[in-house]
Phi, psi and omega in degrees: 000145183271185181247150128275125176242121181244133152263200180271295198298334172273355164294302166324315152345284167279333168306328181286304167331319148332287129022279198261002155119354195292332196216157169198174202312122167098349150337123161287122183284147178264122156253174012302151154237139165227151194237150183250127179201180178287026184227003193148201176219119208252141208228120164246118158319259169258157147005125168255151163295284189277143167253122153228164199235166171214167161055173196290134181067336185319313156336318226261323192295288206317279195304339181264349163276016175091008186263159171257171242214221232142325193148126188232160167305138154288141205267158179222011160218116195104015181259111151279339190264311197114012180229060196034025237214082173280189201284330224249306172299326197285344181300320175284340182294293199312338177271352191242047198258022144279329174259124170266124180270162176253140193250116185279117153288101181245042197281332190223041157089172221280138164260115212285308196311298163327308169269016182265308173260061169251002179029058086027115198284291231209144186219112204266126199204055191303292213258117188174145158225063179312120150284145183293315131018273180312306165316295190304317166288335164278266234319308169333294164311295200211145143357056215284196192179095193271196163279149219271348178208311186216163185281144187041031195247337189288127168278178185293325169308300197291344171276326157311313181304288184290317170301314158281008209232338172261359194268336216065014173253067189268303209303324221260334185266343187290305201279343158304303149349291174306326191283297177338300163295350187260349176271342143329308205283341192231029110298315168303336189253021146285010197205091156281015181253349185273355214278150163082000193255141191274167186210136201231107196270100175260138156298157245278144165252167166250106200309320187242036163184109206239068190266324201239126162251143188240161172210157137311110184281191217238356153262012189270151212271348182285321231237328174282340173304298153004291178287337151342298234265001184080008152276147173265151146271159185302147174293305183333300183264015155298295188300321176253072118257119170304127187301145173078004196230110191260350147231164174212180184198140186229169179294159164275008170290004198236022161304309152039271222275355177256012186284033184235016194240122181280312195217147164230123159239145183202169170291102174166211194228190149305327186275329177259356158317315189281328184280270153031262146327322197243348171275152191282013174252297191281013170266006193263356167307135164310301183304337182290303154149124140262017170111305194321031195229122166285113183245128146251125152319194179259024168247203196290306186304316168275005158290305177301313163352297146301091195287123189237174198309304187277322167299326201286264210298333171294324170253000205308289176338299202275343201264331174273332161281334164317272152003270207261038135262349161284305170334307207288341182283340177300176177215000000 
């Protein structure tokens, strides 16, 4: 029998075959597939029924290829109501009002019990910072289909990719991919002011002390989103990003070293705008100011920052219009 077998570099492989017409949505997949990703090697027999997901968004491929989960992690950050549900998973739930998924709490790390009882074919964890610890034990359970190289590191495509790919739905997950990408393409190319301007994702700060600036490397899956949106990153924060490392952090006497970042975007309110402006190390960024700068809540749109399958079409508009009204302040 034959196999599919995907490393992260042969998944690439096959999107071009895709691509160019070789496999297509409703094909029949052959199994075993094994999928190759960084914690191991993961074997799908057959076709999975029960689905279940851990860790963030991982969901979201399964519910935009037409699946209910069996039970995904609860959301915890960006639940305006309380019911572990951002808006965008409950619109597809909602097209499902017979099947109820079970909501993993993970507040204090995966609940194996929970998800052992969800009997579970496959358990999808594309996007995730599963430990091998964490891994070896879902295994136990179900098949996993881990991250394709470093923890929180899968951008939305290899999480779309790899995940369908445990679904037996690759071509399907191929043509999601496209769609996605073509309402980027023509949202962006409403805001010519963002183009060639850098952009920098700083964590969450503290208004009221701001001696340590953390940022988002150039492997946080928020800061790759960027080149979607018509932004570069800055050579600054090219240069302190650590391989395998999706955040870092510098002192602010070495701001400096950030005069190259046209927008800054970060997490927080009025109060860290005003610390920010007044303190005398973090006004001397340009971007600061000059204004430039995107403050996200705790609501949808700064949930979506971090871009996931079902989130991406749902803030795009208004999360791009942020942007390039910070663009225009930049010089």
């Amino acid at each position: 029998m034959l196999r599919f077998i995907f490393s992260a570099m042969q998944v690439a492989a096959f999107v071009l075959a895709l691509a160019s017409g070789s496999a297509r949505a409703g094909d029949e997949t052959t199994y075993p597939i094994v999928i190759k990703h960084a914690l191991g090697t993961t074997i799908i027999e057959k076709k999975p029924v029960r689905v279940a997901t851990v860790a963030w968004a991982n969901h979201e491929v399964p519910l935009a290829l037409g699946i209910v989960p069996v039970g995904f992690a609860a959301a915890n950050f960006g639940d305006d109501d309380g019911d572990g549900i951002l808006p965008w998973v409950a619109d597809k739930l909602a097209q499902h009002p017979g099947e109820k998924p079970v909501l993993f709490d993970e507040g204090d790390g995966i609940d194996f019990e929970a998800v052992a009882a969800t009997s579970p074919d496959v358990i999808l964890a594309a996007y995730s910072g599963l430990s091998q610890a964490d891994y070896d034990t879902l295994s136990q359970i179900a098949p996993v289909v881990a991250y394709p190289e470093a923890p929180w590191s899968t951008d939305w495509r290899e999480m779309i990719r790899f995940n369908s790919l445990g679904l037996g739905m690759a071509a399907e997950g191929e043509a999601l991919i496209r769609k996605i990408e073509a309402d980027i393409a023509l949202t962006v190319a409403g805001h010519p002011e963002l183009h060639d301007k850098s952009a920098m994702f700083i964590t969450h700060l503290n208004a009221t002390d701001l001696s340590v600036v953390n940022f988002y490397t150039t492997n946080d899956t928020r800061v790759k989103f960027f080149a979607d949106l018509g932004l570069k990153a800055p050579k600054s924060v090219t240069t302190a990003s650590l391989p395998g490392k999706f955040s870092g952090s510098i002192s602010a006497e070495r701001i400096d070293e950030f005069d190259d970042v046209d927008i800054l975007v970060t997490y927080g309110d009025r109060k860290l705008l005003d610390s920010l402006a007044a303190n005398p190390l973090t006004s001397r960024m340009p971007a600061v100011g000059n204004g430039a700068l995107v403050v996200l809540g705790r609501n949808p749109v700064g949930t979506a920052a971090n871009p996931t399958p079902l989130s991406i079409p749902w803030v795009l508009k208004d999360y791009v219009a942020l942007l390039a009204e910070a663009a225009g302040k930049s010089r």
